[in-house]
PDB file of N, CA, C and O in Angstrom:
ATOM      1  N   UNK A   1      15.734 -14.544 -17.138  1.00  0.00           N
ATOM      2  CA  UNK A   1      14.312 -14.402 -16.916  1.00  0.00           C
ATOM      3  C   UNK A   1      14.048 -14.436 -15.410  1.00  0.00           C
ATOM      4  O   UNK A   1      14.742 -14.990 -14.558  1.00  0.00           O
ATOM      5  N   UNK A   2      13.136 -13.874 -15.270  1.00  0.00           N
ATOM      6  CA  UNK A   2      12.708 -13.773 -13.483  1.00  0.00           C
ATOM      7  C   UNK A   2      11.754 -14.541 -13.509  1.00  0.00           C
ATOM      8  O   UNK A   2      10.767 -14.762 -14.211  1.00  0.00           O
ATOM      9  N   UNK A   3      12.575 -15.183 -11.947  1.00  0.00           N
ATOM     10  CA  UNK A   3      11.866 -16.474 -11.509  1.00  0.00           C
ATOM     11  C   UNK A   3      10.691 -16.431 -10.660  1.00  0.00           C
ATOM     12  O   UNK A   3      11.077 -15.490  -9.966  1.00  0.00           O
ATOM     13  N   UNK A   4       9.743 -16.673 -10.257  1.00  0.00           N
ATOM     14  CA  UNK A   4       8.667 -16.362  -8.740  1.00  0.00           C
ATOM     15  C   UNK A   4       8.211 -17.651  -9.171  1.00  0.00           C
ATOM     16  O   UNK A   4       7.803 -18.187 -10.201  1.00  0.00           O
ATOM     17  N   UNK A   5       8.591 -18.118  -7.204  1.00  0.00           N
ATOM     18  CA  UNK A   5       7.922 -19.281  -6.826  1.00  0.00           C
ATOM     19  C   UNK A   5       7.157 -19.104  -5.554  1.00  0.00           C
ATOM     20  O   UNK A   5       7.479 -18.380  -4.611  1.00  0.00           O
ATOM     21  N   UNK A   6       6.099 -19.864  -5.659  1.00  0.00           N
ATOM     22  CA  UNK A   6       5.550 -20.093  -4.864  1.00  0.00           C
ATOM     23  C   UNK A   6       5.550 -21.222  -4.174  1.00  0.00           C
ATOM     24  O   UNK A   6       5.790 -22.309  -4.700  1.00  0.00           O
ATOM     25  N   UNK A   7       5.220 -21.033  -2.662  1.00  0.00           N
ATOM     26  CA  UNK A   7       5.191 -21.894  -2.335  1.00  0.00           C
ATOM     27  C   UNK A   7       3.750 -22.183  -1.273  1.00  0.00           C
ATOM     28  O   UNK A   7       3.210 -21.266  -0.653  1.00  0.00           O
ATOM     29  N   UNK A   8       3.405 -23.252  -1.234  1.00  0.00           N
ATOM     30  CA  UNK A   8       2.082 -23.589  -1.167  1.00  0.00           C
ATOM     31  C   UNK A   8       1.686 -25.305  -0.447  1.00  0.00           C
ATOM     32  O   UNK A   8       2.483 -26.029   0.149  1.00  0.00           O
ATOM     33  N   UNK A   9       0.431 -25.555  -0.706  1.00  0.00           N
ATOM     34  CA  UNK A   9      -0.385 -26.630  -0.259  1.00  0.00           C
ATOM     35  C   UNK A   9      -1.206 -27.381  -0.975  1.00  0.00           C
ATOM     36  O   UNK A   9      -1.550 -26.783  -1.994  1.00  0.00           O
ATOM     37  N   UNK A  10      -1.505 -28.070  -0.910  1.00  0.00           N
ATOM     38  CA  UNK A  10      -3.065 -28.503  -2.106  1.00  0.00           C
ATOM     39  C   UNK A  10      -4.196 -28.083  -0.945  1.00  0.00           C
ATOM     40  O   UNK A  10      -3.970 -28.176   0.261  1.00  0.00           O
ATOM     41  N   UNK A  11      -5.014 -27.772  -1.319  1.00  0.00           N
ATOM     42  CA  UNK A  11      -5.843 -27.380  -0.449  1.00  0.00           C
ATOM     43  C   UNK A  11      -6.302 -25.911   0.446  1.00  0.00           C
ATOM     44  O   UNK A  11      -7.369 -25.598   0.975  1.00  0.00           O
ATOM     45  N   UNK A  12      -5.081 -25.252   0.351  1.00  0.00           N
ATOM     46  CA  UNK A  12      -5.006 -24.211   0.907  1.00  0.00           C
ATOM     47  C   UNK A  12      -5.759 -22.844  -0.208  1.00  0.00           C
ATOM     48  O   UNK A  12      -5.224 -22.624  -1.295  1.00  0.00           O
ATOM     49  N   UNK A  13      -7.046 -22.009   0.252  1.00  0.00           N
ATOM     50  CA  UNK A  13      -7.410 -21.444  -0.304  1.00  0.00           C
ATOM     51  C   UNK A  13      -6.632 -20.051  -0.749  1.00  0.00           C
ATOM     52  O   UNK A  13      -6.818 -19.295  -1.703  1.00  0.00           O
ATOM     53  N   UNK A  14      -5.572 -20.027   0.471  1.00  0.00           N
ATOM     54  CA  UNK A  14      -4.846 -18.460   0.146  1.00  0.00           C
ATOM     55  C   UNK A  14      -4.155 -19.027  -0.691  1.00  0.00           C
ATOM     56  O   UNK A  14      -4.230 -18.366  -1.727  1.00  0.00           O
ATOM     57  N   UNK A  15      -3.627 -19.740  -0.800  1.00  0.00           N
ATOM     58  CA  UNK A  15      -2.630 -20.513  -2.263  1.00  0.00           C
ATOM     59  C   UNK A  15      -3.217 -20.272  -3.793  1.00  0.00           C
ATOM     60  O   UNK A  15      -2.746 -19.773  -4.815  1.00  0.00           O
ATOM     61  N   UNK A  16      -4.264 -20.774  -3.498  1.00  0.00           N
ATOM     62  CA  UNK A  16      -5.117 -20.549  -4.994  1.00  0.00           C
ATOM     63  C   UNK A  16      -5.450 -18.859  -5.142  1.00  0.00           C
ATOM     64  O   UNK A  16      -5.283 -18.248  -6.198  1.00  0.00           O
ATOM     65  N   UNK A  17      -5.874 -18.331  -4.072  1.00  0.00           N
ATOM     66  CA  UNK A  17      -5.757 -17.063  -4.746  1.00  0.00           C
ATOM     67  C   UNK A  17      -4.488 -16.081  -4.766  1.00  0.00           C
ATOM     68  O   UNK A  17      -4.558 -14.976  -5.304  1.00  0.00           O
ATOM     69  N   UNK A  18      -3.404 -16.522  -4.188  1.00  0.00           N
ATOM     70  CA  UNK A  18      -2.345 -16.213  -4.765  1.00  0.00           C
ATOM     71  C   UNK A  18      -1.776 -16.416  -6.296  1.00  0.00           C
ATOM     72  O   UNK A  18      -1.130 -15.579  -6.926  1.00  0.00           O
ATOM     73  N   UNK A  19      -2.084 -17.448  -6.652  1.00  0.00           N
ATOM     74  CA  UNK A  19      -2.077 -18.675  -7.650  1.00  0.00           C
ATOM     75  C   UNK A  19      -2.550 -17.750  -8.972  1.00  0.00           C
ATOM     76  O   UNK A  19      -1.853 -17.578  -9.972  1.00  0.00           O
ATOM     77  N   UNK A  20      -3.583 -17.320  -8.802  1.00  0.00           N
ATOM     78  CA  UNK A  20      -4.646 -16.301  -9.946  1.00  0.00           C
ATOM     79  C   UNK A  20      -3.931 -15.670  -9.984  1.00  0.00           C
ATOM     80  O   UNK A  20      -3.143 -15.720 -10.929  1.00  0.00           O
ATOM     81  N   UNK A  21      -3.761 -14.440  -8.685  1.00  0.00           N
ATOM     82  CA  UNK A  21      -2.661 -13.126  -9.485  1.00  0.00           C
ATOM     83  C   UNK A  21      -1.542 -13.247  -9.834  1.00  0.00           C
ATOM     84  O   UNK A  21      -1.072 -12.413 -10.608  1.00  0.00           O
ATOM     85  N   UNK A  22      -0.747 -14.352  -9.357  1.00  0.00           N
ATOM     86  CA  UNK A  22       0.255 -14.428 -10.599  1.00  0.00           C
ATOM     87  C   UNK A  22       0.315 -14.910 -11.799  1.00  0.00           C
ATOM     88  O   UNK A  22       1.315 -14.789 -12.506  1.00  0.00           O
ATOM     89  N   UNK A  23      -0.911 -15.595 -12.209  1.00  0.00           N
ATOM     90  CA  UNK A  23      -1.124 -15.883 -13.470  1.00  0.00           C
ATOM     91  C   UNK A  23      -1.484 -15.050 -13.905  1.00  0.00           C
ATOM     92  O   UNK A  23      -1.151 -14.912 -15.082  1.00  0.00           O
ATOM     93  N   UNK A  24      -2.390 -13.941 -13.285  1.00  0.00           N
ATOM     94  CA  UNK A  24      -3.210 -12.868 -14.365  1.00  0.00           C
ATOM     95  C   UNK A  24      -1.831 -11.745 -14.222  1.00  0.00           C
ATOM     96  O   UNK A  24      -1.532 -11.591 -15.406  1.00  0.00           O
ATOM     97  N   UNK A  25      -1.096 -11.106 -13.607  1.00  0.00           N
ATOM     98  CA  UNK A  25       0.178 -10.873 -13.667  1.00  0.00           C
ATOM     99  C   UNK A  25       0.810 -11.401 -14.740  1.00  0.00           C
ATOM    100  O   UNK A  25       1.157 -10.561 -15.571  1.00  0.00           O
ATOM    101  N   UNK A  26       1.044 -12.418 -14.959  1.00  0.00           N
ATOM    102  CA  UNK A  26       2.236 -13.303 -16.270  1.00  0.00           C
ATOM    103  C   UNK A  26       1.323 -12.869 -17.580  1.00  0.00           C
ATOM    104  O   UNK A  26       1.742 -12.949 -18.734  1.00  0.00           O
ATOM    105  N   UNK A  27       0.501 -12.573 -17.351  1.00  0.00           N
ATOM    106  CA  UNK A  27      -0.158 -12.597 -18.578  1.00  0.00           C
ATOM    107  C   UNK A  27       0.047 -11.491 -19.689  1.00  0.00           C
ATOM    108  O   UNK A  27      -0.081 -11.378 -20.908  1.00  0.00           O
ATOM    109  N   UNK A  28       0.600 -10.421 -18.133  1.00  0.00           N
ATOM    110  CA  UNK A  28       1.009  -9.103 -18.884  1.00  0.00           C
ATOM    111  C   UNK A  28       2.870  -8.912 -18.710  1.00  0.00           C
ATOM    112  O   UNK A  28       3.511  -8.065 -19.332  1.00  0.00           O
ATOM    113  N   UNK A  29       3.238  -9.526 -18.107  1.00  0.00           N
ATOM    114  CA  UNK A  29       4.372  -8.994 -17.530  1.00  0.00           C
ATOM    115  C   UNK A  29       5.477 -10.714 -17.625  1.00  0.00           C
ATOM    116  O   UNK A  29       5.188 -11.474 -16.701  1.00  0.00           O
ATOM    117  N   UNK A  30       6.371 -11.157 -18.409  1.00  0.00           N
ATOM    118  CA  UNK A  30       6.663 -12.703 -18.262  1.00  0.00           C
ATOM    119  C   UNK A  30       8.120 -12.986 -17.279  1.00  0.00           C
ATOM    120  O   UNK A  30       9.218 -12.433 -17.217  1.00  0.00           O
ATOM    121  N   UNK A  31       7.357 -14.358 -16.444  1.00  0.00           N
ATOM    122  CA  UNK A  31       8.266 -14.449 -15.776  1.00  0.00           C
ATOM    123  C   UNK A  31       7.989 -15.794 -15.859  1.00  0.00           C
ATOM    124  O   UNK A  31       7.000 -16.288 -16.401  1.00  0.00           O
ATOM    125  N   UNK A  32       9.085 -16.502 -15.187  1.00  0.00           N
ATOM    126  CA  UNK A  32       9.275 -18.291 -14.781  1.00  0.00           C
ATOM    127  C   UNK A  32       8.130 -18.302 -13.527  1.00  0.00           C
ATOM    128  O   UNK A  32       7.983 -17.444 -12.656  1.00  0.00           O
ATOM    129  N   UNK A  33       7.640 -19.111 -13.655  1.00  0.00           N
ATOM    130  CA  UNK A  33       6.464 -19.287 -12.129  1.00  0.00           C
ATOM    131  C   UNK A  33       6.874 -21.002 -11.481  1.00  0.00           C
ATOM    132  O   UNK A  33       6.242 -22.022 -11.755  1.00  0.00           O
ATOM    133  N   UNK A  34       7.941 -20.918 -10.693  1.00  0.00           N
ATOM    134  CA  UNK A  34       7.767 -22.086 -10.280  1.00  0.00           C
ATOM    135  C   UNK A  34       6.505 -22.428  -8.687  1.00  0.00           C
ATOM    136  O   UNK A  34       6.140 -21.565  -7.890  1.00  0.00           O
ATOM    137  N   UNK A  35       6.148 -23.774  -8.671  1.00  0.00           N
ATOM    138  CA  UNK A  35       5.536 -23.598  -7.176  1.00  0.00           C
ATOM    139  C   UNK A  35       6.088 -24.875  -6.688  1.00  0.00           C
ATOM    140  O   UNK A  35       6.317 -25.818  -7.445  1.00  0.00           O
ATOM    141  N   UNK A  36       6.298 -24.898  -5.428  1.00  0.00           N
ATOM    142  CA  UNK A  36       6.844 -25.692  -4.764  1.00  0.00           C
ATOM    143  C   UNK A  36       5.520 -26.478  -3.361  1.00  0.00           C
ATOM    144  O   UNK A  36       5.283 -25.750  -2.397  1.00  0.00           O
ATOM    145  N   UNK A  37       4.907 -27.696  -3.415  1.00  0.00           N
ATOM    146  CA  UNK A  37       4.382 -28.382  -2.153  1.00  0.00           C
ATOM    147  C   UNK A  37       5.027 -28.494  -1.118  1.00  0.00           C
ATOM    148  O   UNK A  37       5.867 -29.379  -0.960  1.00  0.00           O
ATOM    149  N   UNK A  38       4.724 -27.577  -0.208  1.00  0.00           N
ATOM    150  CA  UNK A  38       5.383 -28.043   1.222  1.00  0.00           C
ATOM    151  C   UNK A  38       5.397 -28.994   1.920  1.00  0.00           C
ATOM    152  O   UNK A  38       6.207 -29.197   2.824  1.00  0.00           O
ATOM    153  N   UNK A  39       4.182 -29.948   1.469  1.00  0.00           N
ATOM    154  CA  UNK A  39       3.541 -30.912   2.098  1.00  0.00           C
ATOM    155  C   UNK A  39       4.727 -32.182   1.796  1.00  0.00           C
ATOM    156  O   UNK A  39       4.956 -33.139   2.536  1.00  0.00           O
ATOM    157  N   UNK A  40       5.363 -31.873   0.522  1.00  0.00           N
ATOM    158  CA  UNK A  40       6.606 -32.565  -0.130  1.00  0.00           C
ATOM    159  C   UNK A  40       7.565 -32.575   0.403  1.00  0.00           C
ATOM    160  O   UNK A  40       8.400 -33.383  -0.004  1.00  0.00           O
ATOM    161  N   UNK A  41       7.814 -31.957   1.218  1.00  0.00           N
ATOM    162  CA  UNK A  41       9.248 -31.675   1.783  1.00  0.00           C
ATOM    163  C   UNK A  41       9.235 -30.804   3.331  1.00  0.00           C
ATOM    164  O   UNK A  41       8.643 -29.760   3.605  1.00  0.00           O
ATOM    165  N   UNK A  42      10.142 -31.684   4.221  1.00  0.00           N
ATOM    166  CA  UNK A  42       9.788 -31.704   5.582  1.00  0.00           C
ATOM    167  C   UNK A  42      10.483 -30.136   6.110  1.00  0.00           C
ATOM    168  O   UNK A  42       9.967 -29.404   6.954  1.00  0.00           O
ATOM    169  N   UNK A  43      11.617 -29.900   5.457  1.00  0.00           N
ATOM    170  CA  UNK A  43      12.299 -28.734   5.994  1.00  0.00           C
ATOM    171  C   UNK A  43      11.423 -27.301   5.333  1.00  0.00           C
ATOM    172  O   UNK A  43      11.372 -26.165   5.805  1.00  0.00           O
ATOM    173  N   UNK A  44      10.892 -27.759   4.286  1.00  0.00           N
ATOM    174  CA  UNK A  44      10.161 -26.297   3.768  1.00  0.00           C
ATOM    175  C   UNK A  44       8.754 -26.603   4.414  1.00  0.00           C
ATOM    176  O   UNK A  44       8.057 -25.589   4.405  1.00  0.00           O
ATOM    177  N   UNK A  45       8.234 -27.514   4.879  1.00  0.00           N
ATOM    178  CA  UNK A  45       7.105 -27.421   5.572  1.00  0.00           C
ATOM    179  C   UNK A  45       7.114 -27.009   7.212  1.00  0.00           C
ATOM    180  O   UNK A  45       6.094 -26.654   7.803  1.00  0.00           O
ATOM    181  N   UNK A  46       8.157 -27.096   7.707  1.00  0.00           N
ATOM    182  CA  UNK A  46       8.730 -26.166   8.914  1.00  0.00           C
ATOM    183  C   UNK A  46       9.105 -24.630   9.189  1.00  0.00           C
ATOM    184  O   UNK A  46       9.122 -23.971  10.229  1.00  0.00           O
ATOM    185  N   UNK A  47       9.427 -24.285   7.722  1.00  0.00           N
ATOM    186  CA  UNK A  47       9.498 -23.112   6.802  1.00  0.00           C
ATOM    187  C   UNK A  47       8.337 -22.594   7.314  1.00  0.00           C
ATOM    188  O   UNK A  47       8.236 -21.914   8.335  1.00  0.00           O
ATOM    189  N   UNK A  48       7.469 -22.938   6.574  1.00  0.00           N
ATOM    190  CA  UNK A  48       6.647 -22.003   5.851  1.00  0.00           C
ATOM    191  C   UNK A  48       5.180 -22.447   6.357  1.00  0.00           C
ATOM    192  O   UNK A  48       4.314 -21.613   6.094  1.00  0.00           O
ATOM    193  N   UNK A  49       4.766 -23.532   6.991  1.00  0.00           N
ATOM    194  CA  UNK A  49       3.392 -23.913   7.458  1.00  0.00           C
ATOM    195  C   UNK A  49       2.492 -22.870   7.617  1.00  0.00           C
ATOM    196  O   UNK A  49       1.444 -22.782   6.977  1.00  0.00           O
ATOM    197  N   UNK A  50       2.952 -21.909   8.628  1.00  0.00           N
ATOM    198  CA  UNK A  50       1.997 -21.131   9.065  1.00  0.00           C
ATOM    199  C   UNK A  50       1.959 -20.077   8.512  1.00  0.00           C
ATOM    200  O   UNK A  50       1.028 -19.353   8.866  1.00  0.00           O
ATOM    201  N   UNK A  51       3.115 -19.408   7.204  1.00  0.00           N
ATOM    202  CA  UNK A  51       2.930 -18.091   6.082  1.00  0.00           C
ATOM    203  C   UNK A  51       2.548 -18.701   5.108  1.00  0.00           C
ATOM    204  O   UNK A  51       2.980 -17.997   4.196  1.00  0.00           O
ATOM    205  N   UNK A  52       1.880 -19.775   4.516  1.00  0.00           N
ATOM    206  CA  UNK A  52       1.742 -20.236   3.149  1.00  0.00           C
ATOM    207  C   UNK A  52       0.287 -19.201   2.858  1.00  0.00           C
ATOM    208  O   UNK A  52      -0.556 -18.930   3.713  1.00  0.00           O
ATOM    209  N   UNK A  53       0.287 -18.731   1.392  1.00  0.00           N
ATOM    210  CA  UNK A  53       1.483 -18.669   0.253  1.00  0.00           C
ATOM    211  C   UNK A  53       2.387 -17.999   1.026  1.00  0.00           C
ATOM    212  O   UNK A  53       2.153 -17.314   2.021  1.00  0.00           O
ATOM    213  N   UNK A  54       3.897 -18.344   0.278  1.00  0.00           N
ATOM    214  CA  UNK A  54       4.916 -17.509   0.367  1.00  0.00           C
ATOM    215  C   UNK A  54       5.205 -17.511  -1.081  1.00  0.00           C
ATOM    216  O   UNK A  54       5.011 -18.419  -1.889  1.00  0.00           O
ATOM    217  N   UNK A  55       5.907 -15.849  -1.345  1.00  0.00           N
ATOM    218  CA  UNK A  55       6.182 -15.970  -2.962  1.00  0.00           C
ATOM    219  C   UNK A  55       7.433 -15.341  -2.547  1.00  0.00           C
ATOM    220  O   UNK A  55       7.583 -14.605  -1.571  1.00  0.00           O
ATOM    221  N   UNK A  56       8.393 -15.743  -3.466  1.00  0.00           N
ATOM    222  CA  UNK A  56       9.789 -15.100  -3.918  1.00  0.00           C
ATOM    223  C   UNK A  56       9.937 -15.087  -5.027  1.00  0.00           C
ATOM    224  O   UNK A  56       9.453 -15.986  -5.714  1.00  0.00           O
ATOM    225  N   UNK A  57      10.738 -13.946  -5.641  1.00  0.00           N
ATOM    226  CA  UNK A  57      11.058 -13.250  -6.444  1.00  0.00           C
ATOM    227  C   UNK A  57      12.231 -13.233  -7.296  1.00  0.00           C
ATOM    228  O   UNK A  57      12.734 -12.112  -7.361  1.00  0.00           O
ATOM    229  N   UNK A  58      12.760 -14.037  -7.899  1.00  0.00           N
ATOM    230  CA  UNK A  58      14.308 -14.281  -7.930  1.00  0.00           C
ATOM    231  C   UNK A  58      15.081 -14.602  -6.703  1.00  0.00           C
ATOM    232  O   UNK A  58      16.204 -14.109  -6.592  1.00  0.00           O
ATOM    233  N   UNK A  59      14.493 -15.562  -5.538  1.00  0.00           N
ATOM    234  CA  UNK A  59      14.846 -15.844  -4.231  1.00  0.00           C
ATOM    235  C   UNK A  59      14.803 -14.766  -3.399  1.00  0.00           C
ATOM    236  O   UNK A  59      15.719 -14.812  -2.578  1.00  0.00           O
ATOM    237  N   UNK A  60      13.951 -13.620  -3.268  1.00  0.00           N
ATOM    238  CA  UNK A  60      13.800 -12.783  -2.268  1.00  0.00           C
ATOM    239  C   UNK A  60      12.671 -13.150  -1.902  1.00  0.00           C
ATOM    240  O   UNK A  60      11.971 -13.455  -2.868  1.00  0.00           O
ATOM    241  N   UNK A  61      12.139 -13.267  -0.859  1.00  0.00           N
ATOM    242  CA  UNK A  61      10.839 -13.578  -0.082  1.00  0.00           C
ATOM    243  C   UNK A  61      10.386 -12.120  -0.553  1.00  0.00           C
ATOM    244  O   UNK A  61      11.149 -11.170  -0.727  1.00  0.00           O
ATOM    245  N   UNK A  62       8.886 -12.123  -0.741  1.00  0.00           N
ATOM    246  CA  UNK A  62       8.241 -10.662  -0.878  1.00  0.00           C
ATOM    247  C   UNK A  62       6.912 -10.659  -0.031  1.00  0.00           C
ATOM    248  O   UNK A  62       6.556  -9.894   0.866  1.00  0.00           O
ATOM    249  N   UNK A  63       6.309 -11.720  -0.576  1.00  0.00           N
ATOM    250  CA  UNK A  63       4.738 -11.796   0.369  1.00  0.00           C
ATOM    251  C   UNK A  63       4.389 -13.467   0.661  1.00  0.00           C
ATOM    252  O   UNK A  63       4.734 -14.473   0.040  1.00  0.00           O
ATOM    253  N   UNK A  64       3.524 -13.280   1.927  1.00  0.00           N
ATOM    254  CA  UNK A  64       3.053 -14.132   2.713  1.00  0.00           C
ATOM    255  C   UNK A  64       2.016 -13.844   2.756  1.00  0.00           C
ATOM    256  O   UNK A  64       1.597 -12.751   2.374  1.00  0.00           O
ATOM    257  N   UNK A  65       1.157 -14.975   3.353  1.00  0.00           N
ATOM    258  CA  UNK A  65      -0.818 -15.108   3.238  1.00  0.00           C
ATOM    259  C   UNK A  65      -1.245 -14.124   2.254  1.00  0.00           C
ATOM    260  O   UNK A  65      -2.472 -14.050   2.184  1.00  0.00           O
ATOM    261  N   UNK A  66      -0.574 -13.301   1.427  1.00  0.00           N
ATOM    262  CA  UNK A  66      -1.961 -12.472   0.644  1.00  0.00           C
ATOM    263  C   UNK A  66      -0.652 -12.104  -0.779  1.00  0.00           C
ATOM    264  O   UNK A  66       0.361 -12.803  -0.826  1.00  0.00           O
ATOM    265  N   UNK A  67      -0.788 -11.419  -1.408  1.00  0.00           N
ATOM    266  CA  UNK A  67       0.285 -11.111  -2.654  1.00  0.00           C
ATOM    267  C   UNK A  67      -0.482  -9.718  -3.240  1.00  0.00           C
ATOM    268  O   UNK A  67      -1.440  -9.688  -4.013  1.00  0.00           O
ATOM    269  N   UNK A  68       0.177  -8.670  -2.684  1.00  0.00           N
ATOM    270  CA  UNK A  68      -0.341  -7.168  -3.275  1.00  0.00           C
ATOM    271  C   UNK A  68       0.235  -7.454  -4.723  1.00  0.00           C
ATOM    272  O   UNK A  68       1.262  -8.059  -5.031  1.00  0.00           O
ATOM    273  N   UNK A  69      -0.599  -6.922  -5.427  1.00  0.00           N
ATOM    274  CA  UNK A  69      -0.495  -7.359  -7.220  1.00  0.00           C
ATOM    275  C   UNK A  69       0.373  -6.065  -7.783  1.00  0.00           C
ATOM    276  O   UNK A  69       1.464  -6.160  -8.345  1.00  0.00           O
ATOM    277  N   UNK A  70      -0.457  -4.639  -7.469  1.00  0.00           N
ATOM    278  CA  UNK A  70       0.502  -3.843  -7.655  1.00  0.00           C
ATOM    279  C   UNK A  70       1.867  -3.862  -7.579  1.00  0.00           C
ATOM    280  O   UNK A  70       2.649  -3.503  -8.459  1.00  0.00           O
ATOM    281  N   UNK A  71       2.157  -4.350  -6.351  1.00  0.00           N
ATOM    282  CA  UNK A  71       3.648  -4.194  -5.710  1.00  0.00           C
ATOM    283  C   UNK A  71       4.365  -5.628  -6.215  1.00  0.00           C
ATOM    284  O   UNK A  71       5.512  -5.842  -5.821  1.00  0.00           O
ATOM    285  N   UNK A  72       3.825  -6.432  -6.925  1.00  0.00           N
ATOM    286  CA  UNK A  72       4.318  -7.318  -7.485  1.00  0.00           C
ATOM    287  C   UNK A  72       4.416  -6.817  -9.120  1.00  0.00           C
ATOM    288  O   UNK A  72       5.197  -7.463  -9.819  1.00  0.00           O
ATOM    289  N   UNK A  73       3.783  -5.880  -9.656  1.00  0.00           N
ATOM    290  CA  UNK A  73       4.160  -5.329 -10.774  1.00  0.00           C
ATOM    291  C   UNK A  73       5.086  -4.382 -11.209  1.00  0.00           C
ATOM    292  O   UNK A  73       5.784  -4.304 -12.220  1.00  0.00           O
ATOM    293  N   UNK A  74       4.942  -3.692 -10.239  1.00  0.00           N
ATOM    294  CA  UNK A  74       6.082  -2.611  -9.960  1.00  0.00           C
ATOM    295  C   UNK A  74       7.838  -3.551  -9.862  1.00  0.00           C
ATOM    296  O   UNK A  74       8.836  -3.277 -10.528  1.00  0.00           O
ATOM    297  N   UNK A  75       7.732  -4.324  -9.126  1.00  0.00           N
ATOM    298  CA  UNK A  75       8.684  -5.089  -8.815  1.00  0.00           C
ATOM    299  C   UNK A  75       9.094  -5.471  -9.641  1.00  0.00           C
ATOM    300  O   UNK A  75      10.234  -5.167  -9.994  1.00  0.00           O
ATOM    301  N   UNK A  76       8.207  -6.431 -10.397  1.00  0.00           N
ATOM    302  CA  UNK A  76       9.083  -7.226 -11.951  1.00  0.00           C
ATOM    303  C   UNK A  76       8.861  -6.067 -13.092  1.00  0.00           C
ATOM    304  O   UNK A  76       8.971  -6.662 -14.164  1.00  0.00           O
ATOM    305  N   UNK A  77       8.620  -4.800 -13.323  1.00  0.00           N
ATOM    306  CA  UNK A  77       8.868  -4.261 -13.941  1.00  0.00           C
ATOM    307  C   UNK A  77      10.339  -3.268 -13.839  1.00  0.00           C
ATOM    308  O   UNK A  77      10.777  -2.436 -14.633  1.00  0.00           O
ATOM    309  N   UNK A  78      10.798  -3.684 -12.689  1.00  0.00           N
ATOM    310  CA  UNK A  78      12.105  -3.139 -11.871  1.00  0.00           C
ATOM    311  C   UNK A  78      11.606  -2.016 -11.099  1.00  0.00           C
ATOM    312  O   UNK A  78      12.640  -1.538 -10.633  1.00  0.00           O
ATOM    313  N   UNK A  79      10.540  -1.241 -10.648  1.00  0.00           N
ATOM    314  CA  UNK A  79      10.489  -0.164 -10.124  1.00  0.00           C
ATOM    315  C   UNK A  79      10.634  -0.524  -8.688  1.00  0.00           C
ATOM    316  O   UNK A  79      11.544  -0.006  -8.043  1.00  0.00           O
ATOM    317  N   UNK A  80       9.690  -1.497  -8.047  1.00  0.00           N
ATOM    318  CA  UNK A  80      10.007  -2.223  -6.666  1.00  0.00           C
ATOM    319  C   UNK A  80      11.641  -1.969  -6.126  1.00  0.00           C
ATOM    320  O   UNK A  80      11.970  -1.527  -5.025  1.00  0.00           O
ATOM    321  N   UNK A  81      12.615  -2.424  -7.338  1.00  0.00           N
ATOM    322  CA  UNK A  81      13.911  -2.919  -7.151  1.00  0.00           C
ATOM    323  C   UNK A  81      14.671  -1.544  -6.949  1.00  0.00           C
ATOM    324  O   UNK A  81      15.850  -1.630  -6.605  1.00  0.00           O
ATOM    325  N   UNK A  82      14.057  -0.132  -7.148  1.00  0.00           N
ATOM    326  CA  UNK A  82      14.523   1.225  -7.159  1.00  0.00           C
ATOM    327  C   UNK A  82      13.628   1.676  -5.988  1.00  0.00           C
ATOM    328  O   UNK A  82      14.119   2.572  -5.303  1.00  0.00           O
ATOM    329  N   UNK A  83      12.573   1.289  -5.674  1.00  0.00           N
ATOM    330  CA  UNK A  83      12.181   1.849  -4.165  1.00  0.00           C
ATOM    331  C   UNK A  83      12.728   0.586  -3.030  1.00  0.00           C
ATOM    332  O   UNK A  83      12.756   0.833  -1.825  1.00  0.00           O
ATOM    333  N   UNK A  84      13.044  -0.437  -3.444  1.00  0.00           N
ATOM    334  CA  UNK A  84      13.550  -0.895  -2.363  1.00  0.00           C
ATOM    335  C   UNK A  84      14.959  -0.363  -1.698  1.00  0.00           C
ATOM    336  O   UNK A  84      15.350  -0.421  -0.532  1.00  0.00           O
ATOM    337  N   UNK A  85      15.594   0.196  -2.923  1.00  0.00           N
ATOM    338  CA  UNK A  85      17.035   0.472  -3.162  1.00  0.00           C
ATOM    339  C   UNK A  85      17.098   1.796  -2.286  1.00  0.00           C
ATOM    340  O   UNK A  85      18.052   1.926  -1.519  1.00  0.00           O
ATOM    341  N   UNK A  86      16.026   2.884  -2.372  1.00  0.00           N
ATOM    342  CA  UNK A  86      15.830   3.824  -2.104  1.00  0.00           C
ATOM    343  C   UNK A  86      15.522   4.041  -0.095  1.00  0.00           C
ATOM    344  O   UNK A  86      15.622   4.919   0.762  1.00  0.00           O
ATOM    345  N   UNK A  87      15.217   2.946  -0.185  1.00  0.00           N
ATOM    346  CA  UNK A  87      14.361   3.055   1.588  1.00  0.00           C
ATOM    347  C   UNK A  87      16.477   2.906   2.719  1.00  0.00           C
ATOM    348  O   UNK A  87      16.523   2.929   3.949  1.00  0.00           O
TER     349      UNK A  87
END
């Protein structure tokens, strides 16, 4: 199963609306959604402070501050994985 985690803040508004499209995403398309607090952990909060959200994809980084929904559908439907292949 394909994994996408996020990673995030409490508080952070781009988080939460990252947060929505991958739920409204899962809704059609199923994947594992993990999310991870940066605020939890000192080396991923050095990471990632200033790109939160960050989402990965089965451990590929894909998007930062915003999450194109399309291109996250395409992706877990494998088409992403044939234009990435392609470039």
């Amino acid at each position: 199963m394909t994994v996408v985690t996020l990673y995030g803040a409490p508080g952070c508004h781009l988080c939460e609306e990252a947060r929505a499209v991958l739920e409204r995403v899962r809704r059609d398309q199923h994947f594992e959604l993990r999310e991870r607090d940066i605020t939890l952990d000192d080396r991923l909060h050095r990471i990632y402070l200033e790109r939160i959200p960050v989402v990965e994809v089965d451990g590929q980084e894909m998007f930062d501050l915003f999450v194109d929904e399309a291109r996250l559908r395409a992706r877990l439907t494998g088409l992403g994985r044939d234009l990435e292949s392609a470039r």
